[in-house]
C-alpha positions as CSV (number, residue, x, y, z in Angstrom):
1,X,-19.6,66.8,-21.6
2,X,-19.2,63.7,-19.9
3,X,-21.6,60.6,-19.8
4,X,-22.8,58.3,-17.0
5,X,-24.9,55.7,-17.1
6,X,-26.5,54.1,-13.8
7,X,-28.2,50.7,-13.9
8,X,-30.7,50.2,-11.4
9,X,-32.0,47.2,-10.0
10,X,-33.8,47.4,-6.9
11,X,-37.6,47.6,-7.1
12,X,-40.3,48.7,-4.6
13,X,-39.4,45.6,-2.1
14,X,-36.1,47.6,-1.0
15,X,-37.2,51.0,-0.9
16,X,-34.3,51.7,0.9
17,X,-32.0,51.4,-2.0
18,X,-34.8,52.9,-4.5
19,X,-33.9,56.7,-4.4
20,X,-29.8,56.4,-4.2
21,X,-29.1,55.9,-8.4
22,X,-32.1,58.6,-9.0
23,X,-30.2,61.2,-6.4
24,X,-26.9,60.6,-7.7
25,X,-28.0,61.0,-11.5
26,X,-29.4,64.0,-10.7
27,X,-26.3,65.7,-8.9
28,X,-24.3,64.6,-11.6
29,X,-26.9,66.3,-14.1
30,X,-26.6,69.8,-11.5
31,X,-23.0,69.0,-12.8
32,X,-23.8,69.6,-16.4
33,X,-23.1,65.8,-17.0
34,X,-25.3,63.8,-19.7
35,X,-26.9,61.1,-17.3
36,X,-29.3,58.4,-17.9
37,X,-30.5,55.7,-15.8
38,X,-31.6,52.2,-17.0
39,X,-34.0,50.2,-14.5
40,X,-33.3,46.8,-15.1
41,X,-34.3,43.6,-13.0
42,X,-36.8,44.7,-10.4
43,X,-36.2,48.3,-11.0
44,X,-39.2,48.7,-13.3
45,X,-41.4,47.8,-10.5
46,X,-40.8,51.6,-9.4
47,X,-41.8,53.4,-12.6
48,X,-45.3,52.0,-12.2
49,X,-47.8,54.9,-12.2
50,X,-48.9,55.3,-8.6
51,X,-45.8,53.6,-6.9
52,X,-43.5,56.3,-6.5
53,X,-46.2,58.6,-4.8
54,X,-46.9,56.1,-1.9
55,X,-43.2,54.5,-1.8
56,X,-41.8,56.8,0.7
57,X,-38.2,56.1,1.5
58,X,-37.0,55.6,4.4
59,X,-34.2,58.0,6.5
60,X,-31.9,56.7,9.7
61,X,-34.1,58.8,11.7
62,X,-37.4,56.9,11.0
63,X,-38.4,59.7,8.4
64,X,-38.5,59.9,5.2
65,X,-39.8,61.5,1.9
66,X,-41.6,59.6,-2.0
67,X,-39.7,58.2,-4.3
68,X,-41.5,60.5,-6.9
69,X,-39.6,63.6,-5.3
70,X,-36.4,62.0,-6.1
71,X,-37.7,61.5,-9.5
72,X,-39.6,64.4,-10.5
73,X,-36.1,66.5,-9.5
74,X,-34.1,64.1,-12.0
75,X,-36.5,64.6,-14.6
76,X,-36.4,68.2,-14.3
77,X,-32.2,68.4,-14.4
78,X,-32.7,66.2,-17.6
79,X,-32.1,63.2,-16.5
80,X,-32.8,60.0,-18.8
81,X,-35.3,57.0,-17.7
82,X,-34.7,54.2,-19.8
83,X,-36.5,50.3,-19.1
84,X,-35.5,47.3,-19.7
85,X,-38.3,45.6,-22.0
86,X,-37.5,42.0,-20.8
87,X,-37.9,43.2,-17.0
88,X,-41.0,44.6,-17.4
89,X,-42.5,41.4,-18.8
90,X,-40.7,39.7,-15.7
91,X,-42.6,41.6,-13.5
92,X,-46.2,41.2,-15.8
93,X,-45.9,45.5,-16.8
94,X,-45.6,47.2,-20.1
95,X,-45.6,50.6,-21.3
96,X,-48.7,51.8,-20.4
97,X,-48.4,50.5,-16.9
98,X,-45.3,53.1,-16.3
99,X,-45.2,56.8,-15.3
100,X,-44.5,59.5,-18.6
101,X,-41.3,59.9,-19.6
102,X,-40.0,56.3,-19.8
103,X,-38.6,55.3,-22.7
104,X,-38.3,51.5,-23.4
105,X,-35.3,50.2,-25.0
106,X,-33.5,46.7,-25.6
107,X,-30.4,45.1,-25.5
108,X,-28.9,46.3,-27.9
109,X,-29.5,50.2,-27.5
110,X,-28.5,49.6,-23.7
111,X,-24.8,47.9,-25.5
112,X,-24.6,51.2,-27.1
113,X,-25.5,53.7,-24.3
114,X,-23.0,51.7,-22.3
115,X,-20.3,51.7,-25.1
116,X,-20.4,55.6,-25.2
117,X,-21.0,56.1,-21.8
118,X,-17.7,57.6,-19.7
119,X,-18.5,55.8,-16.7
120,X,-21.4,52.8,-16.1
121,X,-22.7,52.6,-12.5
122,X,-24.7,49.9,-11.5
123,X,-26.9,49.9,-8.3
């Protein structure tokens, strides 16, 4: 099995680059691929519980569908939310603030997921 690893960094002030890393992860999980995403930066800002139901985002035609349906599909394929502990106390968040299914990691346990990772794809 192969292993990506997508580092996001866009938060809820660019929702049009929010759901891109969350729909690719999850193709590449339909794939049978071990996939987890780190949000990093301002990408915490869109795990916050609440955010990803009213952050809708946006399509060309002026359409467009929430975040949390990008995510909810993810989680289902089995994709992996990591956060970035230092980001969320850029952005004044911790745990508790985020939606279930986050898991909070540092550093160094972002090193090694990277290390071991086939590919690292950063956003």
């Amino acid at each position: 099995m192969s292993k990506l690893l997508y580092v996001h960094t866009g938060g809820v002030n660019n929702p049009e680059r929010s759901a891109t890393p969350i729909y690719l992860a999850t193709t590449a999980a339909a794939m049978d691929v071990e996939v987890g995403i780190y949000f990093t930066v301002n990408g915490p800002t869109l795990l916050r519980r609440g955010t990803a139901e009213t952050l809708i985002v946006p399509k060309f035609d002026g359409t467009g569908a929430p975040l949390r349906r990008f995510i909810d599909q993810a989680i289902d394929l089995g994709v992996k939310f990591y956060v970035c502990q230092p980001s969320l106390d850029l952005h004044g968040l911790n745990r508790e603030d985020l939606i279930e299914g986050v898991e909070m990691i540092g550093g160094a346990a972002f090193n090694d997921m990277a290390l071991e990772a086939d590919q690292v794809i950063c956003f």
